[in-house]
Rosetta silent file (secondary structure, phi, psi, omega in degrees, C-alpha in Angstrom):
SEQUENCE: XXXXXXXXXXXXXXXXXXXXXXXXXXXXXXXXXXXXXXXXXXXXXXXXXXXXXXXXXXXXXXXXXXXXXXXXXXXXXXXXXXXXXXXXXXXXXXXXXXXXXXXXXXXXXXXXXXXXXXXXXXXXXXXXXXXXXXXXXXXXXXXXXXXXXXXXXXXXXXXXXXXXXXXXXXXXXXXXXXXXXXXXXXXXXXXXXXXXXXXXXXXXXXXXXXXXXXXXXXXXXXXXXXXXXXXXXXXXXXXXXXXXX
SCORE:     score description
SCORE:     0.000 S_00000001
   1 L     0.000  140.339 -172.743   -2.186  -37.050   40.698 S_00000001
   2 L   -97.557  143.078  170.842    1.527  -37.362   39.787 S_00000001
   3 E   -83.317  147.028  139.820    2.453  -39.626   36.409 S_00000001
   4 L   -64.028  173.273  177.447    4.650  -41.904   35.176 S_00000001
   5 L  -109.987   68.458  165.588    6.115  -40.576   31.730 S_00000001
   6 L  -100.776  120.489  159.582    4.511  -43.143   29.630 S_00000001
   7 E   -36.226  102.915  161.734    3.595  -41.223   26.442 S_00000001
   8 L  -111.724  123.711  164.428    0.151  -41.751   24.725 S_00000001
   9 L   -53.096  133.779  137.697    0.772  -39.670   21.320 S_00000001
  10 L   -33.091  148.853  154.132   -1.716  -37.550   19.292 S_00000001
  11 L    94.523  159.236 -170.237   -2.010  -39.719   16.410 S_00000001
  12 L  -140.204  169.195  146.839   -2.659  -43.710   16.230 S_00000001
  13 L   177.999    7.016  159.193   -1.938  -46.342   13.462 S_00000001
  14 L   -76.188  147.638 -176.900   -1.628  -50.307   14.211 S_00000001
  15 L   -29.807  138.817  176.525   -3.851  -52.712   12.483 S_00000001
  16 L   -87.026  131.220 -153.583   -6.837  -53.888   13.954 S_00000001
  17 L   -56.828  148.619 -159.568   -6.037  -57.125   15.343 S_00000001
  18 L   -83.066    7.055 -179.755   -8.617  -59.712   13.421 S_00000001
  19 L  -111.039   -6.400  165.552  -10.325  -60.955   16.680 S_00000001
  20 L   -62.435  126.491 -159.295  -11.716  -57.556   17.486 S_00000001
  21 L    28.303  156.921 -158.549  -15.485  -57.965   17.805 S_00000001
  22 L  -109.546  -27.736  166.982  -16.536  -61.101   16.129 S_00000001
  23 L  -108.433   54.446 -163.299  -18.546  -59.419   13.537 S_00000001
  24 L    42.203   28.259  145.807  -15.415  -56.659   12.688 S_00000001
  25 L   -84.374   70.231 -173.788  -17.690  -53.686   14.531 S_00000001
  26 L   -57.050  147.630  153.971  -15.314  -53.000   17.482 S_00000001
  27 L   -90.387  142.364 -171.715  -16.804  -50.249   19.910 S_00000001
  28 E  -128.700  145.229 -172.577  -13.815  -47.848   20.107 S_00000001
  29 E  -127.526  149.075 -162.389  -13.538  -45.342   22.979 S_00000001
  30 E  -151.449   91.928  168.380  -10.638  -42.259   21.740 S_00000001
  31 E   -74.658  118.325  177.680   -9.107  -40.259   24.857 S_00000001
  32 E  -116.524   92.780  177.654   -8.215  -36.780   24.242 S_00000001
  33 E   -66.280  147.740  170.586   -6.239  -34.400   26.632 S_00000001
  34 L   -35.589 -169.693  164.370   -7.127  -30.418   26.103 S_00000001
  35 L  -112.247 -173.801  168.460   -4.544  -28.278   24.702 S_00000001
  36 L   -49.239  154.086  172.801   -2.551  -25.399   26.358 S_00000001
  37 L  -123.662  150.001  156.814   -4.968  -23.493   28.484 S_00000001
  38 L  -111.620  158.961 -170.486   -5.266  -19.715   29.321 S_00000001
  39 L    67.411  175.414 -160.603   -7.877  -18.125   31.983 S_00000001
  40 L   -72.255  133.234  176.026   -9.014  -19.340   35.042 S_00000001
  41 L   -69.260   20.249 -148.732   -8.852  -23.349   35.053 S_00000001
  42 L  -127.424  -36.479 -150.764  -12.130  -23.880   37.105 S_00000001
  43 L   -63.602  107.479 -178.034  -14.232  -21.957   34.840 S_00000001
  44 L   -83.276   91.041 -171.204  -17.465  -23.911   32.983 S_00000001
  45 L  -114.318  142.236  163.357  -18.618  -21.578   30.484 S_00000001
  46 L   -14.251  132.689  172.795  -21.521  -21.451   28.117 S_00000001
  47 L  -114.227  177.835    8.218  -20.782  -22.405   24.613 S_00000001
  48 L   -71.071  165.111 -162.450  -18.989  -21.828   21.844 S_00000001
  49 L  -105.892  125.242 -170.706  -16.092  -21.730   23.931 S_00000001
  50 L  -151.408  151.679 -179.120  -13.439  -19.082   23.354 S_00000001
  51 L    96.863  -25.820 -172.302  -10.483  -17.748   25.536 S_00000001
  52 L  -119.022   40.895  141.208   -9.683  -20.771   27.491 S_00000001
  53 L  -130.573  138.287 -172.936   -6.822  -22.059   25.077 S_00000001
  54 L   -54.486 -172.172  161.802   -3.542  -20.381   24.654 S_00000001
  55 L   -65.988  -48.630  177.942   -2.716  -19.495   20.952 S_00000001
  56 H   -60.799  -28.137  174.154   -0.352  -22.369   21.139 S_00000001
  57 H  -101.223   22.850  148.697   -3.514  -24.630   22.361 S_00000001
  58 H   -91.894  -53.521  165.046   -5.408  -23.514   19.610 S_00000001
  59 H   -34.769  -80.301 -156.438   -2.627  -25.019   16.922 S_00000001
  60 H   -58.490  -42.060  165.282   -3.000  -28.015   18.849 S_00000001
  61 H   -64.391  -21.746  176.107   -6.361  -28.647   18.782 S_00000001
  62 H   -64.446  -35.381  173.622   -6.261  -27.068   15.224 S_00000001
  63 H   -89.783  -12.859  169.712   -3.363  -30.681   14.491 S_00000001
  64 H   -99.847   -9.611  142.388   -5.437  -32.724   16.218 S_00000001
  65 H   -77.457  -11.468  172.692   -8.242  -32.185   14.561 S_00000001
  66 H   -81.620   -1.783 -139.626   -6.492  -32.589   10.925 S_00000001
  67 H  -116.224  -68.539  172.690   -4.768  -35.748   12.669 S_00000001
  68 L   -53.239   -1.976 -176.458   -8.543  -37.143   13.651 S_00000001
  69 L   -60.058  -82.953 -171.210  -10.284  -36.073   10.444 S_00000001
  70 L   -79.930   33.529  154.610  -10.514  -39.727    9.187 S_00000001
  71 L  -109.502  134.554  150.387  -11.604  -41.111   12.421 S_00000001
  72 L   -41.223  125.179  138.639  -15.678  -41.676   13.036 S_00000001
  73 L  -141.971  156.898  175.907  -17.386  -40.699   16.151 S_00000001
  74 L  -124.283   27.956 -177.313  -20.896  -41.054   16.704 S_00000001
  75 E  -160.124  138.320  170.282  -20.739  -39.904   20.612 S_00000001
  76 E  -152.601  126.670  150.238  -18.707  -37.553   22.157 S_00000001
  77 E   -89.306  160.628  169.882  -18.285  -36.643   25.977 S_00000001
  78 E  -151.195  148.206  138.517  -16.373  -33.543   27.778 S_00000001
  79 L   -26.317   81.834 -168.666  -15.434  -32.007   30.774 S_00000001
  80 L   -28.952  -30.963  146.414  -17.199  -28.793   31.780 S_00000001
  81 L    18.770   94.340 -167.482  -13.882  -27.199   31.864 S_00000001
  82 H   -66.251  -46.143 -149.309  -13.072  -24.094   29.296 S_00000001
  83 H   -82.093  -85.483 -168.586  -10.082  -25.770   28.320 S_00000001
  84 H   -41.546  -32.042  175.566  -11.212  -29.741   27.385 S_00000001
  85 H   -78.305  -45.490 -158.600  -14.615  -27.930   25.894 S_00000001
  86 H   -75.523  -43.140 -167.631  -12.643  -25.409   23.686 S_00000001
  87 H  -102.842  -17.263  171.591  -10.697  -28.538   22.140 S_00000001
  88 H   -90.086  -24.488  171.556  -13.362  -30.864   21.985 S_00000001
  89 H   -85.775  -26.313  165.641  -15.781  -28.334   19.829 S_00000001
  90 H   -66.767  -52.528  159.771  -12.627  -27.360   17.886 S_00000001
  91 H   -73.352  -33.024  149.696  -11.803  -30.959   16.772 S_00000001
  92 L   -35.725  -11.561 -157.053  -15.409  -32.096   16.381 S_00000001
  93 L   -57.787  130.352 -152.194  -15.771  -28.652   14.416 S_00000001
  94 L    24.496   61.137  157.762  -18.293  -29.236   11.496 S_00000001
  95 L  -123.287  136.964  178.334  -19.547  -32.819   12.384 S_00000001
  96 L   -85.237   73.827 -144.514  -22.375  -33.625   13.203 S_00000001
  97 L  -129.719  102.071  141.029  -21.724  -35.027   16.315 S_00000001
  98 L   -13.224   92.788  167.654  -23.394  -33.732   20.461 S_00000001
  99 E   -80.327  117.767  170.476  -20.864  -33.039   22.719 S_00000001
 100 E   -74.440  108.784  149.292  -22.460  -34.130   25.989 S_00000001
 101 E   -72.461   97.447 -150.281  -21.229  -32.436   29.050 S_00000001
 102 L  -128.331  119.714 -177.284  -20.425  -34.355   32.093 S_00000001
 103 H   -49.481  -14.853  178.426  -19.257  -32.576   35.202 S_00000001
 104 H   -90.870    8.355  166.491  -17.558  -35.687   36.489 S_00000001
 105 H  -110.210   36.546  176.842  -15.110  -35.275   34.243 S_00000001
 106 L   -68.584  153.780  158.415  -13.559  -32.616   35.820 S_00000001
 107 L   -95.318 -169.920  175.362  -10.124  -32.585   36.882 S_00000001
 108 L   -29.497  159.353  178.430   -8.252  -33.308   40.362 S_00000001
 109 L  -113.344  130.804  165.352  -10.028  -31.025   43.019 S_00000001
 110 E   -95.594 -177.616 -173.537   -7.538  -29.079   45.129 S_00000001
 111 L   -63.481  107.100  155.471   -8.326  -28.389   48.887 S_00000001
 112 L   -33.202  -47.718 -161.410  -10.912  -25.421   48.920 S_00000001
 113 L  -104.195   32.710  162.015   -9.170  -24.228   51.644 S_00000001
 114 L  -110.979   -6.791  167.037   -5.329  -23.556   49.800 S_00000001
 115 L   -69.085  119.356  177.802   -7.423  -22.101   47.199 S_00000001
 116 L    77.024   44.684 -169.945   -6.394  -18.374   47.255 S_00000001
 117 L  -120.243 -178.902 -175.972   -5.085  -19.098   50.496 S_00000001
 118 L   -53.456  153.661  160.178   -1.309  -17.863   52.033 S_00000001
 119 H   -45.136  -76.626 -155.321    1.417  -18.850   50.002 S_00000001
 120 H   -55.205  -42.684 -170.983    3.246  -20.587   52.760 S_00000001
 121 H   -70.170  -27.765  176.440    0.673  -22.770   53.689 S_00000001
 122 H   -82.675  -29.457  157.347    0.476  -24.153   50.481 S_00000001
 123 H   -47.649  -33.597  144.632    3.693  -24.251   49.961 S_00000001
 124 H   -30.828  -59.802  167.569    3.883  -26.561   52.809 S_00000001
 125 H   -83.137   -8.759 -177.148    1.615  -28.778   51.935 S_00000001
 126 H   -79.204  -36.198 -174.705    3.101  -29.320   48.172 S_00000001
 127 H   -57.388  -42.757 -175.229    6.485  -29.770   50.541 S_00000001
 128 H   -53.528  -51.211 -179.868    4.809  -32.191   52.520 S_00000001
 129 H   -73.867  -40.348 -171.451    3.381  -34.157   49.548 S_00000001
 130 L   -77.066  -10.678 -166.150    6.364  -34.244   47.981 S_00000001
 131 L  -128.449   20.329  178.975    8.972  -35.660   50.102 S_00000001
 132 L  -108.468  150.681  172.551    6.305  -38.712   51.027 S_00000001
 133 L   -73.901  142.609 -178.303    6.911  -42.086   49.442 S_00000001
 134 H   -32.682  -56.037  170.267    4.019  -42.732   46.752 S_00000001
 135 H   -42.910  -14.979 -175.800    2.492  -44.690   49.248 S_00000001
 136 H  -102.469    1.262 -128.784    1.970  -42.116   51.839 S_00000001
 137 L  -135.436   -0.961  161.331    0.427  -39.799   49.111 S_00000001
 138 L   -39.142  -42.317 -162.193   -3.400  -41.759   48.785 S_00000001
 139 L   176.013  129.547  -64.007   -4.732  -38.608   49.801 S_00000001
 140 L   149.378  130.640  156.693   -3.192  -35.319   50.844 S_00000001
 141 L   -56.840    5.301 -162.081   -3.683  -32.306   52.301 S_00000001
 142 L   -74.777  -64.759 -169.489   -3.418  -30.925   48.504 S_00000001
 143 E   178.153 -106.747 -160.234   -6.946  -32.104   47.567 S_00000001
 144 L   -87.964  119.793  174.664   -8.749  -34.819   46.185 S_00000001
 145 L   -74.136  166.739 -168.022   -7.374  -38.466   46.841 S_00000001
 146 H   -63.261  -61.235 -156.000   -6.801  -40.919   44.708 S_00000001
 147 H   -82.345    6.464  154.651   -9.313  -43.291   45.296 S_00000001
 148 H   -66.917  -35.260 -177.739  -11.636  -40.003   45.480 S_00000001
 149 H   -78.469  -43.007 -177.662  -10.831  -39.381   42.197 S_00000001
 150 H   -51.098  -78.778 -157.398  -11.606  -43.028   40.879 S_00000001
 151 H   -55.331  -19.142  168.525  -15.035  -43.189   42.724 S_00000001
 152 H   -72.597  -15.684 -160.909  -16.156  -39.403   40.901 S_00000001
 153 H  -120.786  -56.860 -162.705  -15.044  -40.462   37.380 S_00000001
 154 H   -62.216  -67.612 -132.708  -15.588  -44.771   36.922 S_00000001
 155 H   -76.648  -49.182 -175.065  -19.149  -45.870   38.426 S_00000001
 156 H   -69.131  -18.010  164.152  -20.766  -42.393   36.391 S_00000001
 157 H   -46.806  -79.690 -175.155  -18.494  -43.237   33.256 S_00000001
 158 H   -40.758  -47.149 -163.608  -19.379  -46.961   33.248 S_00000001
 159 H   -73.794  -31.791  161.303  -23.343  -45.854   33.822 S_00000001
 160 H   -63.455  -22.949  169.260  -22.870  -43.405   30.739 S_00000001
 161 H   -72.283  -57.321  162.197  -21.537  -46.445   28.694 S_00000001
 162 H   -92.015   15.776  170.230  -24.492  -48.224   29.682 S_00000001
 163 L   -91.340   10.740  145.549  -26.938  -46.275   28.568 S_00000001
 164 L  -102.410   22.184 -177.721  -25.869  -46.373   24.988 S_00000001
 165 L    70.678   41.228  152.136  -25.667  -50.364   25.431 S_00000001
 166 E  -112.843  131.453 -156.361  -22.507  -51.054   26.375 S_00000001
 167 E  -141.047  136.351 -176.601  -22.333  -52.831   29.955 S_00000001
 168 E   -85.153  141.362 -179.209  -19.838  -53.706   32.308 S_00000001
 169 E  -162.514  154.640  174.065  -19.952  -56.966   33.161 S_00000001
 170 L    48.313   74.992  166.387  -17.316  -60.400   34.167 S_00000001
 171 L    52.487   -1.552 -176.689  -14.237  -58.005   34.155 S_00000001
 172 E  -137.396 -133.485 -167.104  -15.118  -56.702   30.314 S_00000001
 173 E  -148.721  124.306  169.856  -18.352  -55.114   28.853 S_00000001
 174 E   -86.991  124.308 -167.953  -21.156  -57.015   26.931 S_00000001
 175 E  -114.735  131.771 -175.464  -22.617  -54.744   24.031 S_00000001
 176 L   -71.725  155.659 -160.842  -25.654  -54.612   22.682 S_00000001
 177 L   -57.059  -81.448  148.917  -26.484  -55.162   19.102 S_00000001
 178 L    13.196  -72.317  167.006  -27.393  -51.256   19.017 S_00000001
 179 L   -67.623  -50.146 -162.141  -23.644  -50.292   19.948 S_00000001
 180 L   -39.318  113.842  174.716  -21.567  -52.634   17.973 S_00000001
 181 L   113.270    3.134 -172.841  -19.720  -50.339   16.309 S_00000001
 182 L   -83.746  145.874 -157.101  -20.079  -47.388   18.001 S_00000001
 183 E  -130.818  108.499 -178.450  -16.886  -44.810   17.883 S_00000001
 184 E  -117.763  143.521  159.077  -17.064  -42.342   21.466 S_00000001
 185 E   -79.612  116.959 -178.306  -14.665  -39.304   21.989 S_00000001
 186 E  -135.459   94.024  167.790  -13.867  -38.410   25.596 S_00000001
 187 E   -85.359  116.799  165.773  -12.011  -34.887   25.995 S_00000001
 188 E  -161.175 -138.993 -161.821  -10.622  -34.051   29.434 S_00000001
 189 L   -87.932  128.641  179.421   -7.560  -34.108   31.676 S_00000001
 190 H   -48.849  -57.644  177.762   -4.342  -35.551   32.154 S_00000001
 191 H   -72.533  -33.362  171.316   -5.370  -36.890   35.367 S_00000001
 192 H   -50.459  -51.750 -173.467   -8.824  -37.691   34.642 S_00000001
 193 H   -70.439   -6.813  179.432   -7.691  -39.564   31.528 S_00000001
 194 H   -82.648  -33.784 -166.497   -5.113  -41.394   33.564 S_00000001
 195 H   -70.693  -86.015  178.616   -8.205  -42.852   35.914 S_00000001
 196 H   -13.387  -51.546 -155.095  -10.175  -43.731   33.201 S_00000001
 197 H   -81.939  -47.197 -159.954   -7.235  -45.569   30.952 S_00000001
 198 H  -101.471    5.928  163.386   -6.089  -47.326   33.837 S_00000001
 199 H   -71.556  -72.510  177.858   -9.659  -48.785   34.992 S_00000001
 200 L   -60.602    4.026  162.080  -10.375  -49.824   31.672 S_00000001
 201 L  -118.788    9.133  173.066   -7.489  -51.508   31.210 S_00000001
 202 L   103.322   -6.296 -165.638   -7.357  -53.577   34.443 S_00000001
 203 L   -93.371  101.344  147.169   -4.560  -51.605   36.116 S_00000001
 204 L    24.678   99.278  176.666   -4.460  -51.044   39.797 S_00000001
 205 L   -67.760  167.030 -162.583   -5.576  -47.568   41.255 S_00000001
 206 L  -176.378  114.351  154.020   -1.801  -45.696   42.695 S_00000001
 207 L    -8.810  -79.279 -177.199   -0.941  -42.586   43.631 S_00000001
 208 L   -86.667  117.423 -164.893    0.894  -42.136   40.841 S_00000001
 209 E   -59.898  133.883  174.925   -0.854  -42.417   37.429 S_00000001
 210 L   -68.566   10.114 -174.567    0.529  -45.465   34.780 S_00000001
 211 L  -150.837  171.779 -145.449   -0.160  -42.714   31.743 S_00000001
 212 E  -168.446   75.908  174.433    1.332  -39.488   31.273 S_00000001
 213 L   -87.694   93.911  165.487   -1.193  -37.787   28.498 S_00000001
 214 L   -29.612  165.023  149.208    0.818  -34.729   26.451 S_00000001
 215 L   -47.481  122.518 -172.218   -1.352  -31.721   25.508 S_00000001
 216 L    42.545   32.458  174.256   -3.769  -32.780   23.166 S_00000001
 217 L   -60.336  172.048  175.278   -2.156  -36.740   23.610 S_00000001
 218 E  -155.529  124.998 -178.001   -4.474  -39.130   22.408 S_00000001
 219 L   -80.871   44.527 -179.758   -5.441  -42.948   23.626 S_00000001
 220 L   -50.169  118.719 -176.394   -7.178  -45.379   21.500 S_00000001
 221 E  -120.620   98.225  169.957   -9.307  -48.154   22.995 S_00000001
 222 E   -98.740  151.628 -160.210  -10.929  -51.088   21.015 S_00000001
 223 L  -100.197  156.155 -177.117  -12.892  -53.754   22.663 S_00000001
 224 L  -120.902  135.129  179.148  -11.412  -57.234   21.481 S_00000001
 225 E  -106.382  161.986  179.775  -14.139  -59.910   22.265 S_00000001
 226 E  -151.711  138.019  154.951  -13.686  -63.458   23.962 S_00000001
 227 L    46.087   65.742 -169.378  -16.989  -65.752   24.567 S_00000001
 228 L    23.070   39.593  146.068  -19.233  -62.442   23.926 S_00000001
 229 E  -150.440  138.614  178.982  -17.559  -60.074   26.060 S_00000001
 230 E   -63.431  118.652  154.276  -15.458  -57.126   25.099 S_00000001
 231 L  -123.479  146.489 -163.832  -12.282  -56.219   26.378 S_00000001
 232 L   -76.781  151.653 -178.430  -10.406  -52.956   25.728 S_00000001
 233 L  -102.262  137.218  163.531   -7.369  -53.067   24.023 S_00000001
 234 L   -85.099  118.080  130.143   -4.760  -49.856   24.001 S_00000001
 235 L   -14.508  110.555  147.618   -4.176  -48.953   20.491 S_00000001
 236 L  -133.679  112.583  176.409   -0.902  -47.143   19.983 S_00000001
 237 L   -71.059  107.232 -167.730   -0.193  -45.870   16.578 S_00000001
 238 L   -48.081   39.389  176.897    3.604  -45.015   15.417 S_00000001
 239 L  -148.886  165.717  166.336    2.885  -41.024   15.098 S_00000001
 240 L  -159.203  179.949 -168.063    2.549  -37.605   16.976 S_00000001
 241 L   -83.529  115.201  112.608    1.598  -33.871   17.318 S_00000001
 242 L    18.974  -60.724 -153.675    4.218  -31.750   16.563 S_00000001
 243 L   -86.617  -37.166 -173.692    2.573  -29.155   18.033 S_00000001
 244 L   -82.582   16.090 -179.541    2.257  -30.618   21.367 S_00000001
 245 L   -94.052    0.000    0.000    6.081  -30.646   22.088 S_00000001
């Protein structure tokens, strides 16, 4: 999926507004893109995870985990990925915290059949894709369509939310006594994290993704309650990685 270049930053830092959850435990959900990657992108490997960040995306997950040091999580998902696994066990690194692996956090799928296929043909079809108005661009000989991507990542996403008590429900999420307060970590993909971001914040699926996540960018999302149900809020906090420029 192609982006806009709106910027979510490594790093966070406005107040929490004083109507977030009514007894101050927001649930907070904290979006992480990988770092640079090296090796084959497709590859799910066994962990610990080693090889499938560049040197340069091991600094970056090495500043984003000093950046993230004095944030909480008590839950953390990932992407099967080498890359989005490699940076979520590098910032997580000596907390005692389960990375859960869920395959549906994968990124875009291209077409099976331009993988390893002639040059020209693919060239063709990026030519193709490219010179269509956004609108013509739902789905693509490239690979996975948009609202392909949406229906692989939201309904199992939501269903992982509720089974730690948080539930979607009247356009927000009601949370169970059990959650309030719960802090979840979700490392994956620039495009993945663009689906996600823009569900949970009410915005219209579109060819082209409303977020634009840097190498190791980072999202914050606190639920703000009205009449007992939470809705997320974006966070965005006046700092950034360095490293990720």
């Amino acid at each position: 999926m192609r982006s806009h270049a709106l910027l979510v930053a490594l790093a966070l830092a406005l107040a929490v507004p004083p109507h977030a959850l009514a007894d101050g435990r927001p649930v907070r959900l904290t979006l992480v893109r990988h770092g640079e990657a090296a090796g084959d992108p497709f590859a799910t490997p066994s962990r610990p995870v080693h090889g499938f960040l560049s040197e340069r995306g091991v600094q970056q997950a090495e500043a984003a985990r000093r950046a993230l040091a004095d944030v909480r999580f008590d839950v953390a998902f990932s992407s099967p990925y080498g890359r989005a696994l490699q940076t979520a066990e590098t910032v997580l690194q000596g907390r005692p915290v389960e990375i859960r692996v869920l395959p549906f956090l994968r990124e875009w799928m291209p077409n099976p059949a331009l993988v390893g296929g002639p040059k020209e043909t693919v060239d063709e079809a990026n030519r193709r894709a490219e010179g269509a108005y956004a609108e013509e661009t739902w789905k693509t000989g490239l690979g996975e369509g948009t609202f392909e991507m949406y229906a692989r990542i939201v309904p199992p996403f939501l269903a992982e939310l509720d089974r730690l008590g948080i539930h979607s429900r009247m356009g927000g999420f009601v949370v169970d006594e059990k959650a309030r307060g719960l802090s979840i970590a979700v490392f994956a993909h620039g495009g993945t994290l663009n689906v996600l971001l823009s569900h949970l914040l009410g915005l219209r699926p579109f060819p082209v993704g409303a977020f634009d996540f840097e190498l190791t960018g980072v999202a914050e999302l606190q639920f703000v309650e009205r009449q007992g149900i939470g809705y997320p809020q974006l966070v965005v906090r006046p700092a950034c990685n360095p490293a990720s420029r």
